[in-house]
C-alpha distance (Angstrom), angle and dihedral (degrees) to the residues before:
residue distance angle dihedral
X1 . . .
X2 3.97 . .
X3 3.50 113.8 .
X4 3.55 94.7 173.9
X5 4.07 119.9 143.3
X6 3.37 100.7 -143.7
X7 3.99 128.2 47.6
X8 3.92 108.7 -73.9
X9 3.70 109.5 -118.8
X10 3.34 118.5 -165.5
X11 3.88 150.6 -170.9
X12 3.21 130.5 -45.0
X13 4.32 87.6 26.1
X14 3.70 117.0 124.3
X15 3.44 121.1 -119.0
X16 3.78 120.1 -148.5
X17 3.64 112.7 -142.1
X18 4.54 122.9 -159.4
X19 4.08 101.9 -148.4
X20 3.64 123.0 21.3
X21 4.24 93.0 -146.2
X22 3.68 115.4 141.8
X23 4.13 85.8 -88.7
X24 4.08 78.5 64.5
X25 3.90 91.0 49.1
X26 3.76 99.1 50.5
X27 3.75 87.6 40.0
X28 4.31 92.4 51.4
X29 3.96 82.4 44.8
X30 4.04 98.1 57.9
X31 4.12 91.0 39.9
X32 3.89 90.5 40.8
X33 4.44 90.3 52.3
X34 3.99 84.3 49.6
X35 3.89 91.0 56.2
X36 4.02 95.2 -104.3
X37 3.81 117.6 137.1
X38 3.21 131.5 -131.2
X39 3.70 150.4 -127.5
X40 3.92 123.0 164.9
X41 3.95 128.2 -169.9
X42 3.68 124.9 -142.4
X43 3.68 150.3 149.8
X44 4.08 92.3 -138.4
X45 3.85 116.4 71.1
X46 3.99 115.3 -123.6
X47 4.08 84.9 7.5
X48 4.10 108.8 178.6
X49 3.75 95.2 -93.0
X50 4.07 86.7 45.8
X51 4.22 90.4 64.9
X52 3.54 96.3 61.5
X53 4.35 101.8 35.2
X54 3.36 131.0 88.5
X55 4.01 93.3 -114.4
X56 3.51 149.5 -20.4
X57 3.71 152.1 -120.2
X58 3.64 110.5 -156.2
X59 3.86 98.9 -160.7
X60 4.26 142.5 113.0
X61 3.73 111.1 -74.8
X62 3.68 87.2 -122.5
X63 3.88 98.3 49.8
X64 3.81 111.2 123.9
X65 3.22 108.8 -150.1
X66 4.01 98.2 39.6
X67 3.77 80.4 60.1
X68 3.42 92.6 57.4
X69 3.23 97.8 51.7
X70 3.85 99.3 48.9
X71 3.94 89.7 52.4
X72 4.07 87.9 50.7
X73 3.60 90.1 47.7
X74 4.29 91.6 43.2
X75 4.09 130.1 65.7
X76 3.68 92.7 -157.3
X77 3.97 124.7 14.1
X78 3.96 139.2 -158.5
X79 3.37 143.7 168.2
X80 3.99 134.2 -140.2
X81 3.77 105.1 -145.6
X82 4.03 133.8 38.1
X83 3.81 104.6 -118.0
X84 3.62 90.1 76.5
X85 4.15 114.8 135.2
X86 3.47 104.9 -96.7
X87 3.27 101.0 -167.2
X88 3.90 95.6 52.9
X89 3.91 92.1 53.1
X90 3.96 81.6 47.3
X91 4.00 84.6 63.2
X92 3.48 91.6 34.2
X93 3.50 101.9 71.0
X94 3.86 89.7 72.7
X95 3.72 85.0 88.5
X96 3.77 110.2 27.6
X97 3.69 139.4 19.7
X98 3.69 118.0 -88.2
X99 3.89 101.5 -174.6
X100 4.16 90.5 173.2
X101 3.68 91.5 59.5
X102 3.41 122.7 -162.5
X103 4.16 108.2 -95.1
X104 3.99 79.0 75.5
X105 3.81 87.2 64.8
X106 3.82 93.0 44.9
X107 3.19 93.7 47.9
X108 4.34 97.1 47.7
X109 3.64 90.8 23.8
X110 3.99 85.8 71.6
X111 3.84 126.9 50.4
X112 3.41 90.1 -156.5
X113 3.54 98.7 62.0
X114 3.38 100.9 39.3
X115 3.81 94.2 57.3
X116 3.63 75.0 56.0
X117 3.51 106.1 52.4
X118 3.75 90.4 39.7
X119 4.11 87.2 54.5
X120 3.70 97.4 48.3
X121 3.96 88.4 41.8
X122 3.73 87.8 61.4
X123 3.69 90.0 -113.5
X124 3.79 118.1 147.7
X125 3.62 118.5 -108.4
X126 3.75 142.4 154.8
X127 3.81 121.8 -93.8
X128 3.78 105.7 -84.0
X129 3.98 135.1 168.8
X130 3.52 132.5 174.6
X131 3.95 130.1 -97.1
X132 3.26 133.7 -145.0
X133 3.70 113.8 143.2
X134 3.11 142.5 -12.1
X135 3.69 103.6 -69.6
X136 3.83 88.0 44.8
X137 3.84 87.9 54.3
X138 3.84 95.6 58.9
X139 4.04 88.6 47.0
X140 3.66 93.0 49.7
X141 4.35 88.2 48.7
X142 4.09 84.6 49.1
X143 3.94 79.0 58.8
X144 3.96 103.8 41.3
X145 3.90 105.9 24.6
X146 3.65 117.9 -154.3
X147 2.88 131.7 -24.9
X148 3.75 98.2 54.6
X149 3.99 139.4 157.3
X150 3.59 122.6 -139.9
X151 3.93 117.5 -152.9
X152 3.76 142.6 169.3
X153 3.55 109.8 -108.1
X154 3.89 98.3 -130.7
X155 3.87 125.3 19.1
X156 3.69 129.0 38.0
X157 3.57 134.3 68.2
X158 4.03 148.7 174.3
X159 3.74 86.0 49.6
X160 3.99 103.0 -35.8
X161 3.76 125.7 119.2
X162 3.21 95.8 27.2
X163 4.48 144.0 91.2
X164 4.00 141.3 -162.2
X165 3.65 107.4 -121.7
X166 4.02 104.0 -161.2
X167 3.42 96.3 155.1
X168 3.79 153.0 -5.5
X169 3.78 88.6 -89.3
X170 3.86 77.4 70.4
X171 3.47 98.2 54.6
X172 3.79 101.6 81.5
X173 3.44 98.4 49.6
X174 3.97 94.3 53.7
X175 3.49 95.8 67.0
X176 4.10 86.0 77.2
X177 4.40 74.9 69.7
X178 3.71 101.9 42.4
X179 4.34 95.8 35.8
X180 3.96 83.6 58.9
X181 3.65 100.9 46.7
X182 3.83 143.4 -21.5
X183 3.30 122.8 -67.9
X184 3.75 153.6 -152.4
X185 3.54 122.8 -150.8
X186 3.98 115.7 -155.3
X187 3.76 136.6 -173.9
X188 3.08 119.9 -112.0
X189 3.81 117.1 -134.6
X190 4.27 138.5 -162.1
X191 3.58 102.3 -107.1
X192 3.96 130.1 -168.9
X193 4.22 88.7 -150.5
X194 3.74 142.9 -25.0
X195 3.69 115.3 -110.0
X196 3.80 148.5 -173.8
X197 3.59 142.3 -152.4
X198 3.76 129.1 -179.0
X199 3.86 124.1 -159.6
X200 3.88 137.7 163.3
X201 3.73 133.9 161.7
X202 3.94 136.5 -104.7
X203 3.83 117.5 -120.6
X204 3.56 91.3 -88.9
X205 3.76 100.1 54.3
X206 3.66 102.7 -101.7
X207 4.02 106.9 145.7
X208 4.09 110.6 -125.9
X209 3.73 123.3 -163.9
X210 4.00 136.0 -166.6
X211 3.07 116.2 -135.5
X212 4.69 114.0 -94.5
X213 3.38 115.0 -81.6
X214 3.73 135.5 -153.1
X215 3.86 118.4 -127.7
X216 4.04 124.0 -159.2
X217 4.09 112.1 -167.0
X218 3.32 132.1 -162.4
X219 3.97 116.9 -170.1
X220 3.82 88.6 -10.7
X221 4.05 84.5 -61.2
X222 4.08 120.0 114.3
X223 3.09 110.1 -92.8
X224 3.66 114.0 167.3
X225 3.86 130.9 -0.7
X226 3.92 127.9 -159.2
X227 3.39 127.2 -171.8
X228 2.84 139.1 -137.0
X229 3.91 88.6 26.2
X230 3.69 121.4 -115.6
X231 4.08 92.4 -115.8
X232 3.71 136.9 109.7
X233 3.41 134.3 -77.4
X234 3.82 86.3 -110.4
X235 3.78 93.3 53.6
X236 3.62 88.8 49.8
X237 3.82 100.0 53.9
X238 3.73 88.9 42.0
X239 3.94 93.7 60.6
X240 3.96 85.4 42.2
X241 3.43 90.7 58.3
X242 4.02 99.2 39.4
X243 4.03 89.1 53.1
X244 3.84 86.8 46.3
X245 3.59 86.0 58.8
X246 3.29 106.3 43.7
X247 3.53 90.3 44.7
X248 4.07 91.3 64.7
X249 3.21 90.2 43.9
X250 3.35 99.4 61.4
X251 3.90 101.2 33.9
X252 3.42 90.8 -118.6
X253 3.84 128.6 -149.0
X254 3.52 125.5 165.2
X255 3.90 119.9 13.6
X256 3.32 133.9 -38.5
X257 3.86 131.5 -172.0
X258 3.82 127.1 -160.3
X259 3.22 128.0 -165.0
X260 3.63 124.2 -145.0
X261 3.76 154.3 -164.8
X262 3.48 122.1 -141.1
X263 4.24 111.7 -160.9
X264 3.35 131.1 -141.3
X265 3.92 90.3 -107.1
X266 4.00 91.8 56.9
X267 4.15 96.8 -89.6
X268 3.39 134.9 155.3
X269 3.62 119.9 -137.0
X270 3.88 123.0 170.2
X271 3.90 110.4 -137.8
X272 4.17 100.9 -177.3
X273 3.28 145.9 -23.4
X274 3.89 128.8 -126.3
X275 3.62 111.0 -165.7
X276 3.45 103.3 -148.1
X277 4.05 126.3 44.2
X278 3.19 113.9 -59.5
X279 3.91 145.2 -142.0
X280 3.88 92.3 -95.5
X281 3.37 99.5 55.3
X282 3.93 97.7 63.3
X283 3.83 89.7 95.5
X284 4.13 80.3 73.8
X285 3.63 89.9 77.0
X286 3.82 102.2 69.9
X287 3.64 98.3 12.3
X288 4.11 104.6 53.2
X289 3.44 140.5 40.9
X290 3.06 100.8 -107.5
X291 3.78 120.7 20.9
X292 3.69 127.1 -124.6
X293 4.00 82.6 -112.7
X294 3.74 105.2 56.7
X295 3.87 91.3 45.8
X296 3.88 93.8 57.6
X297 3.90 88.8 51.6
X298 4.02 87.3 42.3
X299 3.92 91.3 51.6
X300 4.08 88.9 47.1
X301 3.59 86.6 54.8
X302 3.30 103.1 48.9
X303 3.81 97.6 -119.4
X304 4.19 134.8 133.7
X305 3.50 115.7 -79.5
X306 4.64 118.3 -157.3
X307 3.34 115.1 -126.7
X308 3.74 97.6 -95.6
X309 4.39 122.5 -109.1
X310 3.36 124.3 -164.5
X311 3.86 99.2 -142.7
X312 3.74 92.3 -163.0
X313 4.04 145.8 -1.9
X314 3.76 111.3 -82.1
X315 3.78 142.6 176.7
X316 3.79 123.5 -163.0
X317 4.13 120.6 -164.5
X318 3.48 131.7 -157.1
X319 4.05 123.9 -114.1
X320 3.82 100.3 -137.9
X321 4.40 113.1 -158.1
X322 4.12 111.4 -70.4
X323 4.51 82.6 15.0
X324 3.84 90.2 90.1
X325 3.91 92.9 62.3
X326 3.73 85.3 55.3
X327 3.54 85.9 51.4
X328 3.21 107.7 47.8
X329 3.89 88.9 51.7
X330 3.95 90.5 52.9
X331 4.18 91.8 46.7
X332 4.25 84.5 94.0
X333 3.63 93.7 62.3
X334 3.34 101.0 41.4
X335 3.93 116.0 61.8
X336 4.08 89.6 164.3
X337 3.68 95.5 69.7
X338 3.76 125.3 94.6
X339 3.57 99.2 -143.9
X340 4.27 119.1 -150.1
X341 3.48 116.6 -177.7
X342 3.69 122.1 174.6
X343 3.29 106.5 -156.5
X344 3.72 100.4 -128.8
X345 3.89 115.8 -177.5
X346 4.08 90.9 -141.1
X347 3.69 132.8 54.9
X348 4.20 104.3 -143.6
X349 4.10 117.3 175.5
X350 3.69 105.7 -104.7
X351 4.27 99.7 10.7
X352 3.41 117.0 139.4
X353 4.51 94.6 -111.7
X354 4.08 93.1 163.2
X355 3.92 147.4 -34.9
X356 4.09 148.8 -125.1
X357 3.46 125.3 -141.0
X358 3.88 114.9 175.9
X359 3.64 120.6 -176.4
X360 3.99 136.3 -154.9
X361 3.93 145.1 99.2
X362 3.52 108.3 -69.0
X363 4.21 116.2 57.4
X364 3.34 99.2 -163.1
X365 3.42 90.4 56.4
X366 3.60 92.0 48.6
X367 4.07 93.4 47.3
X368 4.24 80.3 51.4
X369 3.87 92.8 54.2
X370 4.14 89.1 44.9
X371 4.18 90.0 47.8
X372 4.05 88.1 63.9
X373 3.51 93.6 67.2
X374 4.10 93.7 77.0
X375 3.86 90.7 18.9
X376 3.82 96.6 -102.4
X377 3.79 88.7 149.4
């Protein structure tokens, strides 16, 4: 009997991917093992997602009529990042299924309203107001104290679009931020640990969690990634129930992460949400039984999802820019490592070119074996 609540979409359909990132690559992977095919759109030729699909569509995210055609050419489509155009997957869904929907995009696509969601969900999250000029900005620091951190409410990421406000001193300087585009200022809080969860939902509605994750940053990048994370039981069942939540609340299909702050007093506090897998969730793929991948294309589709198991402790770490050479000249002494590289045309500073996971019993050892890879041991 199928009970699913969304239109069952099967093997061999094609799936029409928006962004061809490495998220896109591991995504194609998963639906191309269950016998899906594949079709990926992009402004960069041969983009990650591009060398392991079926075919395609070199154009801008926001162009119109490539759109079109990837949703005429696609049963069921998704995309991999928030900024795509809403309004063109609105009209896209005349031709193919678009089980995220778009009001998931508004709603993550915008800081603003996503505080807001979060807030009238009964979700905890910092103080927060919006900023638009000057006058707004001193409200909104009435409303947060200091410290604060000032950020656009769409765009940027991994650090950009966004300032510390410690201080009046700091408050001349941000209008650069809030003359450019609106803002959202947000307090900033002691935390013990920064956290992530990802979730989604089978066919038939049923909410599925991963297990909580800890999350290491460097320079607002992911750095490191352990899971499961080092928390309580209570910290655990309280990010099992916020993703629960959220993920009724939004009518969820396809995978979400949330990212979280754990406080010093054993709190959960959600931070964002990505609406799409996301980076620390990779660890899934060796670790689980199911990875965070082949659930998101199994909720598109309509189809069951297994509770998830972690079979064994694992920690994943990012390849940062001119990293992944180092890597790749390590891989012969290291036969524990699950190697991921993306095969990214361009070396940038910072950009996300590959990732480690290693798996076993002991974390620390784990965290040791990850360290070698930029000779922090």
């Amino acid at each position: 009997m199928n009970n699913a609540l969304i239109k069952t979409i099967l093997p061999p359909a094609t799936i029409g991917i928006v962004g061809a990132g490495q998220l896109g690559q591991m995504m194609a992977q998963s639906a191309k093992e269950m016998g899906y095919k594949v079709i990926v759109l992009d402004p960069t030729p041969d983009a990650p997602a591009a060398q392991v699909s079926d075919f395609q569509i070199v154009a801008d995210y926001d162009d119109h009529e490539a759109i079109m055609k990837l949703a005429k050419l696609s049963d069921v489509l998704t995309y991999e990042f928030e900024n795509a155009d809403e309004n063109t997957l609105d009209e896209a869904k005349q031709y193919s299924e678009l089980p995220q929907g778009t009001d998931l995009l508004r709603t993550t696509g915008n800081r603003l309203n996503e505080k807001n969601f979060l807030k009238d969900s009964g979700v905890p999250v910092v103080k927060f107001a919006e900023v638009t000029d000057e006058s707004s900005l001193k409200k909104a620091v009435e409303i947060t104290g200091y410290p604060a951190i000032l950020k656009t409410v769409s765009g940027g990421y991994d650090g950009h679009g966004q300032m510390d406000i410690n201080g009046k001193e700091d408050l001349f300087a941000a209008q650069k931020l809030y003359q450019g585009s609106r803002c959202i200022l947000e307090a900033k809080i002691k935390f013990h640990a920064e956290a992530s969860v990802m979730v989604t939902r089978a066919g038939n509605g049923e909410v599925v969690s991963f297990p909580l994750v800890e999350n290491i940053h460097h320079n607002h990048i992911l750095h490191t990634t352990i899971a499961p994370g080092r928390f309580s039981q209570s910290v655990h069942e309280q990010a099992s129930e916020i993703a629960k939540k959220i993920a009724e609340k939004l009518n969820l299909f396809g995978v979400l992460g949330i990212e979280m702050f754990i406080t010093e007093d054993g709190q959960v506090m959600v931070n964002e949400l990505a609406p799409r897998p996301h980076n620390s969730g990779h660890y899934s793929i060796e670790a689980c039984n199911v990875s965070q991948y082949e659930a998101h294309v199994r909720s598109i589709c309509g189809l069951p999802i297994p509770k998830i198991e972690q079979y064994k402790p694992a920690v994943m770490r990012n390849i940062l820019g001119n990293d992944l050479t180092t890597a790749r000249e390590l891989l012969i002494n290291h036969p524990e490592w699950h190697f991921h590289d993306y095969g990214k045309a361009v070396f940038k500073p910072q950009r996300k070119m590959g990732h480690v996971t290693v798996v076993g019993d002991d974390q620390e050892k784990l965290l040791d074996t990850v360290a070698m890879l930029t000779g922090e041991n």
